[in-house]
Structure formats: C-alpha cells, structure tokens
C-alpha positions as CSV (number, residue, x, y, z in Angstrom):
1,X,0.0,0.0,0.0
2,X,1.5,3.2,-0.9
3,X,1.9,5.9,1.8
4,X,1.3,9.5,0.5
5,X,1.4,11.7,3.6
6,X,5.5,12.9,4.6
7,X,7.2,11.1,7.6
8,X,7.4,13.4,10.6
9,X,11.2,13.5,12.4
10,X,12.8,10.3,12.0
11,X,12.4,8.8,15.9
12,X,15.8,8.3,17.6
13,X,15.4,4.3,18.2
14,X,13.8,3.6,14.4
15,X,15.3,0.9,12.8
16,X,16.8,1.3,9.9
17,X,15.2,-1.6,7.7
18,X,12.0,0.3,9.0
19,X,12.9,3.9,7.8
20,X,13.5,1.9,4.5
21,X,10.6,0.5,4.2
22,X,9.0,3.7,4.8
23,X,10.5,5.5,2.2
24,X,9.9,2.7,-0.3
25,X,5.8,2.7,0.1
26,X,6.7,6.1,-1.0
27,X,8.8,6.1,-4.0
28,X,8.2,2.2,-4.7
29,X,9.1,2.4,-8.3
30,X,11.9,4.0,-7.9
31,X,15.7,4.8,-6.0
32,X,14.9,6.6,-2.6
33,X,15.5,10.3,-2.7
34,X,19.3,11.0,-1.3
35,X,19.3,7.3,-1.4
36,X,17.8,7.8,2.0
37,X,19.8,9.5,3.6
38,X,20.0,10.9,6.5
39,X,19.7,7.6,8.3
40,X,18.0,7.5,11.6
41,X,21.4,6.9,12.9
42,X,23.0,10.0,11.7
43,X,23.7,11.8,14.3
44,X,25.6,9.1,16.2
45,X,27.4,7.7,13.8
46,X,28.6,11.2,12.4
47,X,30.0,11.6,16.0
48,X,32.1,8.5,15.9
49,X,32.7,8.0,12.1
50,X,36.8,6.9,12.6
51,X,35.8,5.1,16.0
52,X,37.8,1.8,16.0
53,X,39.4,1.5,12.5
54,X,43.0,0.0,13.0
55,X,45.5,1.5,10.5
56,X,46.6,-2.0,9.2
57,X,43.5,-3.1,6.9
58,X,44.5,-6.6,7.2
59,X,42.7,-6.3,10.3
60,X,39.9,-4.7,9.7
61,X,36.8,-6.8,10.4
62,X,39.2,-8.9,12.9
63,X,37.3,-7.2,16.5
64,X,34.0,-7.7,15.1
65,X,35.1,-11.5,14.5
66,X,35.8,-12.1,18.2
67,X,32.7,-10.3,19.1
68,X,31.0,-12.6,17.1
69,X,33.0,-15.7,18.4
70,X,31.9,-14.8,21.9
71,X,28.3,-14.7,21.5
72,X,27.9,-17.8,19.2
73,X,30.3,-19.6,21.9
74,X,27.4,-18.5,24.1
75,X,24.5,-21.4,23.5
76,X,21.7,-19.6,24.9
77,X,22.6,-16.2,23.6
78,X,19.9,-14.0,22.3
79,X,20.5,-12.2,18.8
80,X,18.8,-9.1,20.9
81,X,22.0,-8.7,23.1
82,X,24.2,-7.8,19.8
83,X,22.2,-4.6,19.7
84,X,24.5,-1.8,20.6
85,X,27.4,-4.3,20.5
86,X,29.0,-2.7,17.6
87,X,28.8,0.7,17.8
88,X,32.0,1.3,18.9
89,X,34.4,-1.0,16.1
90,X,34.8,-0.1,12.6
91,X,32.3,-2.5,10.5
92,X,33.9,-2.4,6.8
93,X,30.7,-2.3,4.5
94,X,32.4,-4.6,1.8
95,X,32.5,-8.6,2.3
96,X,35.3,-9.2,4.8
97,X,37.5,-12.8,5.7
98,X,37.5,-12.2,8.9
99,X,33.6,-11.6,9.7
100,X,32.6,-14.6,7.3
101,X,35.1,-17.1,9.1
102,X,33.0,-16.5,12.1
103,X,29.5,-16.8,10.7
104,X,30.8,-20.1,9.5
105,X,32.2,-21.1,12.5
106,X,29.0,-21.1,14.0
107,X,26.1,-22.8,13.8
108,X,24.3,-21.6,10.5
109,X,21.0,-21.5,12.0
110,X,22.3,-19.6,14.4
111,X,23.5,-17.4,12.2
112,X,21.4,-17.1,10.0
113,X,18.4,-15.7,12.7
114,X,21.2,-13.6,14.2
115,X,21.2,-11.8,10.9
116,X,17.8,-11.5,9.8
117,X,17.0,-10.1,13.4
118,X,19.8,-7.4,13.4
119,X,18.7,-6.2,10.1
120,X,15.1,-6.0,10.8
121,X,15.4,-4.4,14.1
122,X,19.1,-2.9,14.4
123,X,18.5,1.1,14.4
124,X,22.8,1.3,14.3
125,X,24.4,0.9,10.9
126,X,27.0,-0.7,12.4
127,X,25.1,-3.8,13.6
128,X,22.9,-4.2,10.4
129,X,25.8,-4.1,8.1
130,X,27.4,-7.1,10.6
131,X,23.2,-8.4,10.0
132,X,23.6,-8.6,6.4
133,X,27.2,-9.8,6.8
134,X,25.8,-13.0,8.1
135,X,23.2,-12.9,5.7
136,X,25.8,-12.8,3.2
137,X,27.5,-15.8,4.2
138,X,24.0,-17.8,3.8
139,X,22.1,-18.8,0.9
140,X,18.2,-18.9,2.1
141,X,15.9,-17.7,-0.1
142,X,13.1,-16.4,2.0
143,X,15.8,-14.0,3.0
144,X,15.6,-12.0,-0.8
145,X,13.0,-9.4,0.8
146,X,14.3,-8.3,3.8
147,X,17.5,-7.9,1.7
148,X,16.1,-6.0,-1.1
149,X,14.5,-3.9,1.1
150,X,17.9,-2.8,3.1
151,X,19.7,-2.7,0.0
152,X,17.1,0.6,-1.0
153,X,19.8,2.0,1.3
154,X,22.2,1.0,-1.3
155,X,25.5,3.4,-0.8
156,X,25.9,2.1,2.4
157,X,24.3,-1.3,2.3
158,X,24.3,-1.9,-1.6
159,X,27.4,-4.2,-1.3
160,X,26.8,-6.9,0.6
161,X,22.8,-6.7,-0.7
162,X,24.4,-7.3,-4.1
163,X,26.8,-10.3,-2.4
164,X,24.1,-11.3,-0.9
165,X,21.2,-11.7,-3.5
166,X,24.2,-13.1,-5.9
167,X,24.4,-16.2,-3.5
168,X,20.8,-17.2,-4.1
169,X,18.6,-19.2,-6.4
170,X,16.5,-16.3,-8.0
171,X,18.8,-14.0,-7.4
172,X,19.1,-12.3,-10.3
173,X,15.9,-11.6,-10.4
174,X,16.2,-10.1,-7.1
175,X,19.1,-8.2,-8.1
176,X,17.6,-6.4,-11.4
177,X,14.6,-5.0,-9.2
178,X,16.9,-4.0,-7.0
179,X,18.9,-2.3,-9.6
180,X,15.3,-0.2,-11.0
181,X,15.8,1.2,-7.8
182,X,19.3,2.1,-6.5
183,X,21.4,4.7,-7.8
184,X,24.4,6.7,-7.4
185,X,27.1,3.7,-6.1
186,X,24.2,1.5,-5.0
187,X,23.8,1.0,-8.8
188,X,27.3,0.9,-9.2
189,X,27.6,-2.2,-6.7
190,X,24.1,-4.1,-7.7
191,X,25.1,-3.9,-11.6
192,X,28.9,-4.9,-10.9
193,X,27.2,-7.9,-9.4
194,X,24.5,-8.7,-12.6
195,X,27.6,-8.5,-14.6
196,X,29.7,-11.1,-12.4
197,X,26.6,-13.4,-12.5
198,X,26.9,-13.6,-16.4
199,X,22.9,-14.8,-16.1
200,X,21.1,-15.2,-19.1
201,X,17.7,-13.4,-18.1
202,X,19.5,-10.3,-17.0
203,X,21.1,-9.4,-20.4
204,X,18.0,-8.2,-22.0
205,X,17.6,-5.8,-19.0
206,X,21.5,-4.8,-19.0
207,X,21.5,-4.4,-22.5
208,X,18.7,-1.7,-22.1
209,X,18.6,0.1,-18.5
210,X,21.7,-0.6,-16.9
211,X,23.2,3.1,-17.2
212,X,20.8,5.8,-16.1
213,X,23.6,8.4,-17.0
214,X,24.8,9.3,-13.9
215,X,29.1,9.7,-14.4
216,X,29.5,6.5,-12.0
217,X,28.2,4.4,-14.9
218,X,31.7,4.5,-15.9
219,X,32.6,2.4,-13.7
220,X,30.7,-0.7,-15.1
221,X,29.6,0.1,-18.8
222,X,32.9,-1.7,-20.6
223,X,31.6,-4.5,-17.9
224,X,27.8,-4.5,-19.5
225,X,29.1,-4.2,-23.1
226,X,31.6,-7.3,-22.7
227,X,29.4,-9.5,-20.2
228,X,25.7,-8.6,-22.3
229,X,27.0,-9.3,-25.6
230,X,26.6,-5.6,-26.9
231,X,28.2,-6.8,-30.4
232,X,25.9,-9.7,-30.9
233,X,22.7,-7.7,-30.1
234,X,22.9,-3.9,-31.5
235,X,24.3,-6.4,-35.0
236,X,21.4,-8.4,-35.4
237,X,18.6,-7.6,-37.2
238,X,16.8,-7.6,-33.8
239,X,16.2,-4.5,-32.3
240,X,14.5,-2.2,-30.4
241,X,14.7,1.7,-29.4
242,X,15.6,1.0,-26.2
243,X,19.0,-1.3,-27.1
244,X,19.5,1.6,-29.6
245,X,19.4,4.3,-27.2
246,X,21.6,2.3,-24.3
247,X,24.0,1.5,-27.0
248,X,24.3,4.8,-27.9
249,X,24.5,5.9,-23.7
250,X,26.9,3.2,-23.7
251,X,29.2,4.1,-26.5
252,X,29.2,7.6,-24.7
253,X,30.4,6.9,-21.6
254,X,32.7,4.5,-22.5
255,X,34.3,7.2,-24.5
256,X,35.5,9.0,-22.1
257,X,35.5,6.9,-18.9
258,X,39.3,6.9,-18.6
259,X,40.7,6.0,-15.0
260,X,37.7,4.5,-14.0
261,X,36.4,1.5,-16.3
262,X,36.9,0.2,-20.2
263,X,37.3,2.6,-22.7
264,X,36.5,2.3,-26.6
265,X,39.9,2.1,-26.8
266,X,39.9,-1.6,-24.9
267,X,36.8,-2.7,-26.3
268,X,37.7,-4.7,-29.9
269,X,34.4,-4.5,-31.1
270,X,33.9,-1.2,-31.0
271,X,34.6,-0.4,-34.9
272,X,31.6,-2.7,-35.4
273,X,28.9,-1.4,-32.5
274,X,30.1,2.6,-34.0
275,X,28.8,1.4,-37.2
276,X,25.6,-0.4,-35.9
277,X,24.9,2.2,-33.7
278,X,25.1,4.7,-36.3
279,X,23.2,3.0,-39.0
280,X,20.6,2.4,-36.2
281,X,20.2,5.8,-35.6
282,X,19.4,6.9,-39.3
283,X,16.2,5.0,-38.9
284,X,15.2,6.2,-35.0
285,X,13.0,9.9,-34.4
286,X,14.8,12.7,-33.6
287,X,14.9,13.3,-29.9
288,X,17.3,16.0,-28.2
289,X,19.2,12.7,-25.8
290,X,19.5,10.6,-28.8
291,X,21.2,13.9,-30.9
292,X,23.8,14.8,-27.7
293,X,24.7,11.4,-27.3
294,X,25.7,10.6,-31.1
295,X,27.4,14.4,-31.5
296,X,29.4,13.5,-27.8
297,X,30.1,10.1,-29.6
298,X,31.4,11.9,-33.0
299,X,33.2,14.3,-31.5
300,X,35.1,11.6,-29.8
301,X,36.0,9.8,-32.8
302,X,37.4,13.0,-34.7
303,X,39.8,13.5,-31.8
304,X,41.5,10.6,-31.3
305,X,43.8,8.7,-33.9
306,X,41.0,5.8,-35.4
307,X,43.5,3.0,-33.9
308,X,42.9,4.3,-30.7
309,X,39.5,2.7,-31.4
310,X,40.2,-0.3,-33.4
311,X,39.1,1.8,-36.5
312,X,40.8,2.6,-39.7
313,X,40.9,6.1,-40.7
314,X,38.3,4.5,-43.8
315,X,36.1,3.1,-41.0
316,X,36.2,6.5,-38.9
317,X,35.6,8.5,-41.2
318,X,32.5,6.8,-42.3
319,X,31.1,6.4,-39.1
320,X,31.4,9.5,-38.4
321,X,30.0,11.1,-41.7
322,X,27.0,8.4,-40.6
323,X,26.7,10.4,-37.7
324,X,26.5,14.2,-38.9
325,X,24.4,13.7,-41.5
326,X,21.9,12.7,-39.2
327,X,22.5,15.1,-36.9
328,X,22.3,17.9,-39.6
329,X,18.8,16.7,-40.9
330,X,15.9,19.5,-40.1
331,X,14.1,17.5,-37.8
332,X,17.0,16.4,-35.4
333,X,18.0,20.2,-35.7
334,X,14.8,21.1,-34.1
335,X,14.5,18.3,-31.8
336,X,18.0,19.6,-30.1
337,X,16.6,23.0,-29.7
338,X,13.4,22.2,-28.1
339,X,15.3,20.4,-25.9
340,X,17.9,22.7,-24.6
341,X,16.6,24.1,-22.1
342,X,16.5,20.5,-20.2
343,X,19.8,21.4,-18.4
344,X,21.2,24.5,-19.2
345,X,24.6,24.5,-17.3
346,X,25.0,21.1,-19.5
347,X,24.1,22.6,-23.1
348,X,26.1,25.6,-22.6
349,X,28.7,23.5,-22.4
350,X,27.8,21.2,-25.3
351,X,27.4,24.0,-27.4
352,X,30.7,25.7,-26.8
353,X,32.6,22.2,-26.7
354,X,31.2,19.4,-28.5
355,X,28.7,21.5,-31.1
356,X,31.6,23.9,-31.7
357,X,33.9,21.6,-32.5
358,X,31.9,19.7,-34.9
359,X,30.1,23.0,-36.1
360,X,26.6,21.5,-35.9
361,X,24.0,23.7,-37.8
362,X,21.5,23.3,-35.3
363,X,23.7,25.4,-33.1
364,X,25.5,27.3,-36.0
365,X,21.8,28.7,-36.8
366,X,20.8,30.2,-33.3
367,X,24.3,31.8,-33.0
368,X,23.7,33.7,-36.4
369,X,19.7,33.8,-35.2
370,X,20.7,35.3,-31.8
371,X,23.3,37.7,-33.7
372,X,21.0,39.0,-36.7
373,X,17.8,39.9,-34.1
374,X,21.1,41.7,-31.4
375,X,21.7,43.9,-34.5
376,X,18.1,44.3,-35.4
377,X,17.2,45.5,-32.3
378,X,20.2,47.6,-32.1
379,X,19.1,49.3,-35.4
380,X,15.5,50.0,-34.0
C-alpha cells in the first residue's frame, strides 16, 4: 500500500530496515530520494565515524570476528544482546575474511536468525551491516525481501545486498529490481554484481537500463558491453529503441571513462557497434538525448587517432560522416533545440565544446539567429 502523507522527524530508536521500508511505500518504483539519507542513525554515527578502524586493513573486520565468536560460543545467547554491540568498532561495508570465518564457525541457524533479526530491528548501521554480513555468508531464499528492502539504502548497504542476492537461487531476479531502484554507487555495486553473475535473463535488462547516465556508470559500462553481448545484439537484425538508445548511452560513456572503467579504446568491437549504432540511428525519431549522445560520440572519434578505437581512418571517417548527417537533418536540428533548455549548465557546455567543434547547424543557426535579431534590435 503506498503511503502518500511525509514522515514526521525520524524517531531516535527507528530501525533502519523500517525507515527503508517507509520511504519505499513512498517512491516504490523508484531509488529513494538522497538514497535515504539521512539515516536514523546519523547523528551518532557522524559523531564516531573513525571510532575503532585499525591503520593496518588486514585487520579490519578482525574485533568484530571475536565479538561474534563470543556470543555464538554462548549457547543460549539471544540475537537481541548484539544490539549496541558494535557501535564502537569499525564495521567495513564490503564482504570481509574475517567476519565470514566467524559466521561459518558457527552454527548456520544460528547465524542465520542472528542476521535476519539485526537487520530488521538494528537502528545502528554498524550492527545491520554485521546483520547482512551474516546474511551474506547464507544462501536462504526467504531472505531475498528483507535484503532488497535494506539494500534501497544502497550506498551504504548496496554491497553486501548485491553479495548477498548473488548467492541465491533467483537472485538475479532479485538483483535487477533491485537495480530499478538504486542509484548513485548503490547502482554501481548491484550492476557490478549482474555482470559477475553472467545470467542469461538479466542481459536483456543490462542491455537496455543498466546506465541511467549518472558519471559512476563509468565504472561498469565496458563490464555490460563485454558481459551482455553488446556486439551480438545492437548487429542483429533484432532491435528495439531502447537497445539503440543504451547503446548509444553506452558508447558515450565509455568514450570517455578513462581512470575508471573500459574505454573504446579496450573494447575490440567497437569499430563494429560505431557502425551499428550509427546505421541504427538513421532509422530512429529525432529526440534531443539521442542527438547529444551521437554528436558526444562523434566528437570523440574525430579527436582521437581511429586506432585508438580499433578503426581505420576509412572506418572512422564513415562512421562518423554516418553520424552528422543525421545530426544535420531539419528534424534532429529542431529536436536539439526544443530540448535545450533541459539542463542549461549542460548545453552551454555542449554548445561551446562538442557542437563547436563539430560546427553543428543546429547550433550554428541560433548563433547567427541570436546575432542578426542583437543587431536588429540595435538598429531599431
């Protein structure tokens, strides 16, 4: 049931699988605004943010361990009394050795209703991440809610959600609707772990929605291209508008993603995918997202040597004559200007960089437009 009214003040004790849950009734369609942020916790754990992290990382994870080791070795321990044991260690948010030795040490019923109960009810980050941990370190599917629902909070809890859902039968699944709904380096984490999974019924989804065009896509678009099969399906005679337009989002980012995932200039089948792409495009409606991508794209390939690419200069050149003359039909001219006004910081720099550079009519036109009615009104 979808909630409609605001959330008052977050309550000091709330737990944070609640205040996720909360928020998603809201937005269920979607990633939580600020990725929900601030957490219920906020204010304590700003206050104590380096609290317990040892300098050597070898050893991070190690004092949770004996914590751990302590209550299991305990056989009437309650999950309950791990409440506020962690606020005061350093939890690492990523998978750790040392953490997963001890779940496995233990019992794994044990552990496994240890860490279903500290990431429903824990309201300190610390002692839901060790929660999911556990979880982690399991593979029961009846866990896949609860874990999709903390992993909403997905910059801090999207790593081991990912790990975790990976583990399971119908996780992938469980991953992609996690994915709809994450962004930022939640996305980052839940599509990393899509592409590790190499599952057949996520590649239609990767091949269409995995980048929402936020710069961190750079991080995992060479992974999509490779892992999806980009070459095989933008080269059949099988497509749709959305593989065109995720190619072309693709092809984008992965042109200039240096330093922090594959480039086109790692990718071998990138001569062919240019080509598709821009034959693909001939045949598409003008729309202003389609036009930036493919001018970003060309203006790409005319400033870097073609075998930086794979290309021949031939091959380049063709692409990219493919390109403009799409982008210099009438229509696509007009589609980019009703558009610009979408982001204006962004088109005033795609006009003076990328439209410049190419000297795209459609921006050619409104500079002379712009300068013949300043001299007409001038005149008046």
């Amino acid at each position: 049931m979808s909630v409609t009214t605001e959330p008052g003040p977050l309550e000091p004790q709330i737990a944070l699988f609640e205040h996720a849950l909360r928020l998603h009734q809201q937005h269920p369609d979607g990633a939580l605004p600020r990725d929900g942020e601030p957490y219920p916790d906020e204010g304590r754990h700003r206050s104590r943010q380096s609290t317990g992290r040892v300098r050597d990382q070898r050893l991070h994870g190690a004092d949770v361990a004996v914590i751990l080791d302590r209550h299991f070795s305990q056989p009437d321990a309650q999950p309950s009394e791990l409440f506020d044991a962690f606020r005061d260690v350093y939890v690492p948010i990523h998978r750790n050795d040392h953490i997963v030795a001890a779940a496995l040490r233990a019992d794994r019923q044990r552990v496994r209703q240890t860490g279903r109960w500290l990431v429903r009810h824990g309201t300190d980050r610390n002692a839901v991440t060790v929660g999911l941990m556990l979880l982690a370190a399991d593979s029961a599917e009846e866990d896949i809610p609860l874990i999709q629902t903390i992993g909403l909070l997905s910059d801090h809890f999207g790593p081991l959600a990912a790990e975790a859902l990976q583990r399971r039968r119908g996780g992938t699944d469980a991953l992609v609707w996690l994915a709809e709904r994450v962004a930022g380096w939640g996305r980052v984490y839940v599509v990393e772990a899509l592409c590790r999974s190499g599952a057949a019924n996520s590649r239609a989804w990767l091949l269409r929605h995995a980048c929402d065009g936020d710069y961190l896509n750079g991080y995992f678009a060479g992974k999509v291209a490779t892992t999806a099969h980009l070459h095989e399906a933008v080269t059949s005679t099988d497509v749709d508008d959305d593989l065109i337009d995720h190619t072309g989002r693709l092809l984008r980012i992965m042109a200039d993603c240096g330093g922090m995932g594959m480039t086109l200039e790692h990718y071998p089948p990138a001569p062919a995918v240019l080509a598709a792409h821009a034959a693909h495009l001939a045949q598409q409606s003008p729309t202003a997202n389609r036009y930036v991508d493919a001018a970003i794209i060309a203006d790409y390939l005319t400033a870097k040597p073609p075998n930086q690419y794979g290309c021949t200069t031939e091959q380049r050149d063709h692409i990219v004559r493919q390109y403009l003359a799409v982008l210099e039909r009438p229509d696509w001219r007009a589609a980019v200007r009703e558009g610009r006004g979408l982001n204006k910081d962004f088109f005033a720099w795609f006009t003076g960089h990328v439209a410049d550079r190419l000297r795209l009519g459609a921006f050619s036109d409104v500079a002379e437009s712009d300068e013949q009615g300043s001299k007409l009104d001038k005149s008046c």
